[in-house]
NUTORRO-640374 format. One line per field, with one value per residue: residue in three letters; x, y, z of N, C-alpha, C in turn. Coordinates in Angstrom, 1 decimal. Layout:
// NUTORRO-640374
aa = (ALA | ...)
n.xx = (X | ...)
n.yy = (Y | ...)
n.zz = (Z | ...)
ca.xx = (X | ...)
ca.yy = (Y | ...)
ca.zz = (Z | ...)
c.xx = (X | ...)
c.yy = (Y | ...)
c.zz = (Z | ...)
//
This chain:
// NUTORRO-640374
aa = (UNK | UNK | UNK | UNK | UNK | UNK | UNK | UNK | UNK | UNK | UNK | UNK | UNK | UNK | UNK | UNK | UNK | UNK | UNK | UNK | UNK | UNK | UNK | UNK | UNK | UNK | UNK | UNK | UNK | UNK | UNK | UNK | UNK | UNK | UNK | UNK | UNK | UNK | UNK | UNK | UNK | UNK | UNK | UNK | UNK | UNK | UNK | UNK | UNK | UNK | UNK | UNK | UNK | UNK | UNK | UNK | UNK | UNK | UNK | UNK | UNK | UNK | UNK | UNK | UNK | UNK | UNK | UNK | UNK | UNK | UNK | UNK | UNK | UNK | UNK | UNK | UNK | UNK | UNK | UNK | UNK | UNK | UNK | UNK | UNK | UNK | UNK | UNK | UNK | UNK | UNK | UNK | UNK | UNK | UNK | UNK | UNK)
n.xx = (134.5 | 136.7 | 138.7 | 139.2 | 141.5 | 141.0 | 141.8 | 144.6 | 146.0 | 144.1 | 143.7 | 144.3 | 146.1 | 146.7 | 147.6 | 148.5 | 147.6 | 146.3 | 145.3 | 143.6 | 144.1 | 144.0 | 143.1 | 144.1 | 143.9 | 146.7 | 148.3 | 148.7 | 147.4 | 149.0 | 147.8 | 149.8 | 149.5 | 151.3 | 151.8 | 153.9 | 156.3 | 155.2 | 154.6 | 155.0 | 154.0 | 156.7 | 156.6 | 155.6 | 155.7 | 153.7 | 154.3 | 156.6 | 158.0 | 157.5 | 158.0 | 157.4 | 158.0 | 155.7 | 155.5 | 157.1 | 159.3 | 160.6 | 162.1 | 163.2 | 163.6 | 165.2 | 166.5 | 168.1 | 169.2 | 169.2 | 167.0 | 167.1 | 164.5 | 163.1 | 161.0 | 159.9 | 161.8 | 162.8 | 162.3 | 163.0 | 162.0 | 161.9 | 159.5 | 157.7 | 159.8 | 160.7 | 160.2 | 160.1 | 158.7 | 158.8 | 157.9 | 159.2 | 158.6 | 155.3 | 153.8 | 153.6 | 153.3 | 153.3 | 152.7 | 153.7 | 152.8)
n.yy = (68.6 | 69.3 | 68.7 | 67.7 | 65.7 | 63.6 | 60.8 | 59.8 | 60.7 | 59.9 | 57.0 | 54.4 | 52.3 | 49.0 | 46.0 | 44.8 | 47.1 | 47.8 | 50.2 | 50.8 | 54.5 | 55.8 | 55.7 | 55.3 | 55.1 | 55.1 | 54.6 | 53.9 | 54.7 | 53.1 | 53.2 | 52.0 | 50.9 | 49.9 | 48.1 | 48.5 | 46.3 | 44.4 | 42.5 | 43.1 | 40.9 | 38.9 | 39.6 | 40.8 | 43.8 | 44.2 | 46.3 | 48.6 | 50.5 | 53.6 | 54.4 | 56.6 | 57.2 | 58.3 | 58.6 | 57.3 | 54.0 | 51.8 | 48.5 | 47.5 | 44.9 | 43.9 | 41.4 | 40.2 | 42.2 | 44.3 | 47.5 | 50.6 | 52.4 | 55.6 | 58.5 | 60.5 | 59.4 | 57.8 | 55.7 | 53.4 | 50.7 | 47.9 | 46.3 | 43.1 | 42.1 | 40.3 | 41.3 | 43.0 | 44.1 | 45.4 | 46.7 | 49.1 | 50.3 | 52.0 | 52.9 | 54.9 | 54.5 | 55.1 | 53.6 | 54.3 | 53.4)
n.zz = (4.5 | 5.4 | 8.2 | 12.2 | 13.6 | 16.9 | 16.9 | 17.2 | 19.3 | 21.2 | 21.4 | 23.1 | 25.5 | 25.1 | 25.0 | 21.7 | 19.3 | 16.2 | 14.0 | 10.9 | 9.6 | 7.3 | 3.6 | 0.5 | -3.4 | -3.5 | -1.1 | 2.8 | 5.5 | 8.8 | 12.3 | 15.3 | 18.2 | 21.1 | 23.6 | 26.9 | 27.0 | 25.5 | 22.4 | 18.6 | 16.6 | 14.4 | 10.9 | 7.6 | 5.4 | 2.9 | 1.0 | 0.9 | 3.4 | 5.5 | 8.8 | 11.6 | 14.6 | 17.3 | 20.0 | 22.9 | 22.6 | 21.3 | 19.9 | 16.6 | 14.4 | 12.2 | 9.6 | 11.2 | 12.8 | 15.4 | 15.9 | 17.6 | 18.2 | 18.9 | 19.8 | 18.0 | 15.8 | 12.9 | 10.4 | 7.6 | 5.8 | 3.1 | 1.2 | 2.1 | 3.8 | 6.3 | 9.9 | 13.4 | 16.3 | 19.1 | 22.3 | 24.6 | 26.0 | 27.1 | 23.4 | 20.6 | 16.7 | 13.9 | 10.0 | 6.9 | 3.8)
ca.xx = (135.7 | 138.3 | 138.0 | 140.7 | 140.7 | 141.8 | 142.2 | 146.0 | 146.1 | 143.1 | 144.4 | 145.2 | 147.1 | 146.1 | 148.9 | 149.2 | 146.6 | 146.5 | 144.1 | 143.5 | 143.5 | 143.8 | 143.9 | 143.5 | 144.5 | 148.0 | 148.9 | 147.9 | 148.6 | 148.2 | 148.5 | 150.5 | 150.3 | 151.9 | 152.0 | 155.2 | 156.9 | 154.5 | 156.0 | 154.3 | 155.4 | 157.5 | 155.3 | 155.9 | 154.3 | 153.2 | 155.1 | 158.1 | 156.8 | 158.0 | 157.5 | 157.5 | 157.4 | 155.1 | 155.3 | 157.4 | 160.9 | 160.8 | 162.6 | 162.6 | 164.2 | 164.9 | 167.5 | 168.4 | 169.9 | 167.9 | 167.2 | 166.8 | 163.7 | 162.6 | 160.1 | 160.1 | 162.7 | 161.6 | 162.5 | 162.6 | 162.1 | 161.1 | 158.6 | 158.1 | 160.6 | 160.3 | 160.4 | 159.0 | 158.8 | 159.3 | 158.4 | 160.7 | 157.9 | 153.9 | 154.4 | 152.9 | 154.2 | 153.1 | 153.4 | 153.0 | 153.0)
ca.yy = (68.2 | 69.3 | 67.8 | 67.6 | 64.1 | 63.2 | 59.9 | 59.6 | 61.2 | 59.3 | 55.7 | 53.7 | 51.5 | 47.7 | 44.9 | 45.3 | 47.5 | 48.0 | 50.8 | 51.9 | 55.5 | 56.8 | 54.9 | 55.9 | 54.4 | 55.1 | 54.9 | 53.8 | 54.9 | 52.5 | 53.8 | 51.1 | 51.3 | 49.0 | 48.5 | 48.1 | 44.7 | 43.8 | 42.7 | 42.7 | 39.3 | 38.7 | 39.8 | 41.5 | 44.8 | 44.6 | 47.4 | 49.6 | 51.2 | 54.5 | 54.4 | 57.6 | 57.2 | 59.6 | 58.1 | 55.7 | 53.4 | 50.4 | 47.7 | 47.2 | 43.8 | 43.4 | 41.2 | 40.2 | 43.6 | 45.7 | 49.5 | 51.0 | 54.0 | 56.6 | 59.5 | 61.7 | 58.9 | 57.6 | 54.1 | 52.8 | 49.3 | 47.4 | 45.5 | 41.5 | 42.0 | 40.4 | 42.0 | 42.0 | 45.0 | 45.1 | 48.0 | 48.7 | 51.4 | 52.3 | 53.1 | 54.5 | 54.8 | 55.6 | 53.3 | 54.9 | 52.4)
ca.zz = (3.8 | 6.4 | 9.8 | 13.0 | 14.4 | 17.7 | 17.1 | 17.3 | 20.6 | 22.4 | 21.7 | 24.6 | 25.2 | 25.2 | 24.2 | 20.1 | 18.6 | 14.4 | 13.1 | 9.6 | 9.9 | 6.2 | 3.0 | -1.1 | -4.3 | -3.6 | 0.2 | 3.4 | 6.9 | 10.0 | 13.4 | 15.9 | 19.8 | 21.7 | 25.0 | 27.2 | 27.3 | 24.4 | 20.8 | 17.6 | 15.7 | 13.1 | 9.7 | 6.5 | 4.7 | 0.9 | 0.1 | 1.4 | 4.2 | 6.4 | 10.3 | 12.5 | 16.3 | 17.8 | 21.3 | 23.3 | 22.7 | 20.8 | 19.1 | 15.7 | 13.8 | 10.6 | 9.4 | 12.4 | 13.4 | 16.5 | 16.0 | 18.9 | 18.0 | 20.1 | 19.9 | 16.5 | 14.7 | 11.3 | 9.7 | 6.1 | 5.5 | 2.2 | 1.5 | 2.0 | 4.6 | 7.7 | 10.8 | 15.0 | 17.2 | 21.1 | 23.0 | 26.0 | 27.1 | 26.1 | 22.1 | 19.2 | 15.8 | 12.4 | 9.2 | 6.1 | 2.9)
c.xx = (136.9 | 137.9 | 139.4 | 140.3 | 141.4 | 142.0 | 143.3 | 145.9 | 145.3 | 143.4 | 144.8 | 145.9 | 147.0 | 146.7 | 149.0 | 147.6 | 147.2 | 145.2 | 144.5 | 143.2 | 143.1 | 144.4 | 143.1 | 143.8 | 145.9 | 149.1 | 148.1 | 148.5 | 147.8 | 149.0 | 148.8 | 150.2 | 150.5 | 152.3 | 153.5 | 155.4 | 156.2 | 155.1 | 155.1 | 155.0 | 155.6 | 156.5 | 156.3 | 154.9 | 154.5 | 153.9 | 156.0 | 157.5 | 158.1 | 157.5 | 158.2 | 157.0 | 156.7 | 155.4 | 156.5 | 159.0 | 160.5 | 162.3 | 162.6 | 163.6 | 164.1 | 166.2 | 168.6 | 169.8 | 168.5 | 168.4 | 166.3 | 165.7 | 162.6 | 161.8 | 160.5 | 161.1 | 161.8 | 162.5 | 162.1 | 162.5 | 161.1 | 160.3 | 158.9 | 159.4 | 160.5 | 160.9 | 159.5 | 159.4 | 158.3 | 159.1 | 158.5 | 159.9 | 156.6 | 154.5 | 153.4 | 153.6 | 152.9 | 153.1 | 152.6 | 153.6 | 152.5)
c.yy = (68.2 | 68.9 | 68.0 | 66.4 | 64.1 | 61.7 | 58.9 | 59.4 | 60.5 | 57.9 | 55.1 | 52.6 | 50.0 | 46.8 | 45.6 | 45.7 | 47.8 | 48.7 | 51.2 | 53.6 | 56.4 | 55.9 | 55.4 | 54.9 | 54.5 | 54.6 | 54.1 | 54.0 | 53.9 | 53.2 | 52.3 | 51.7 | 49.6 | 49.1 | 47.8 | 47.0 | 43.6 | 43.5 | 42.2 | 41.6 | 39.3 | 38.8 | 40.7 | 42.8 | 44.3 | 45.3 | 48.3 | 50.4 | 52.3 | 54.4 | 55.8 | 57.4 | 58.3 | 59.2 | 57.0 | 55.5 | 52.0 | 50.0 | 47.0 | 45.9 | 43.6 | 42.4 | 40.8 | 41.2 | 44.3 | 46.8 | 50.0 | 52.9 | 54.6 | 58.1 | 60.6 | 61.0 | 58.2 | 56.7 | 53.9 | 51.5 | 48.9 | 46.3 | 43.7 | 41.3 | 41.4 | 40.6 | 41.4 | 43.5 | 44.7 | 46.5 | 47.9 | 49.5 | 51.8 | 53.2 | 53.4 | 55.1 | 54.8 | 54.6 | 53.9 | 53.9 | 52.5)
c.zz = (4.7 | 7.6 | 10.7 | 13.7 | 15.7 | 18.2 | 17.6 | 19.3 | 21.9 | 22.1 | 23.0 | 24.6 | 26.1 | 24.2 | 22.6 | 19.6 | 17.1 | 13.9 | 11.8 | 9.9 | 8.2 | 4.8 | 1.3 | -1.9 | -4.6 | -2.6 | 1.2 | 4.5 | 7.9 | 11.4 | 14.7 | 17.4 | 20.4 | 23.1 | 25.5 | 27.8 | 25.9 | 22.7 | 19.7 | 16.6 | 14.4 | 11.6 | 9.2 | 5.9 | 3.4 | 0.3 | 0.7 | 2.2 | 4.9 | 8.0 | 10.8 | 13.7 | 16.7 | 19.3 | 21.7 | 22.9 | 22.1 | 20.0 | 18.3 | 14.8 | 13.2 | 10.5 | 10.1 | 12.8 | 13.8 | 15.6 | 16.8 | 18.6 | 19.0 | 19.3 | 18.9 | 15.8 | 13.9 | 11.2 | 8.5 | 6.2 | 3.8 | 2.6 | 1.3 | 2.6 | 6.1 | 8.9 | 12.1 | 15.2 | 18.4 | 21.5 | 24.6 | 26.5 | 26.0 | 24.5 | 21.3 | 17.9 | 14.5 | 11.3 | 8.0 | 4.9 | 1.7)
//
């Protein structure tokens, strides 16, 4: 039942990756890396999502306004919003939805 993954942590980093890592009847988390100079393209979530950087410096675009996020910042965005991210250096982030 309980487990420790090191999933997060052994990731590498190869242009735009997108894993499922955890998902229920309520939630779902995807883990993001991104490599540097690499930009994930303009797309929308389903549903209001939270992002936590674990790694890295990107650039996030909503609305056409950057936000410049770095290592342990967190991001709200709604859903059916579209966005892009750019990272300025190897990256991984969090989205929880």
């Amino acid at each position: 039942m309980f487990s420790i993954e090191k999933q997060i942590k052994e990731t590498s980093f190869e242009g735009l990756s997108v894993q499922k890592i955890f998902k229920n009847e309520n939630a779902e988390t995807l883990l993001i890396t991104l490599e540097k100079n690499y930009e994930f393209p303009e797309h929308s979530s389903p549903r209001d999502a939270f992002l936590v950087m674990l790694e890295g410096s990107v650039i996030f675009t909503i609305q056409n306004t950057d936000y410049a996020l770095n290592c342990s910042d967190s991001f709200t965005f709604p859903a059916e919003e579209p966005h892009k991210v750019y990272a300025k250096e190897n990256s991984k982030f969090l989205i929880i939805r």
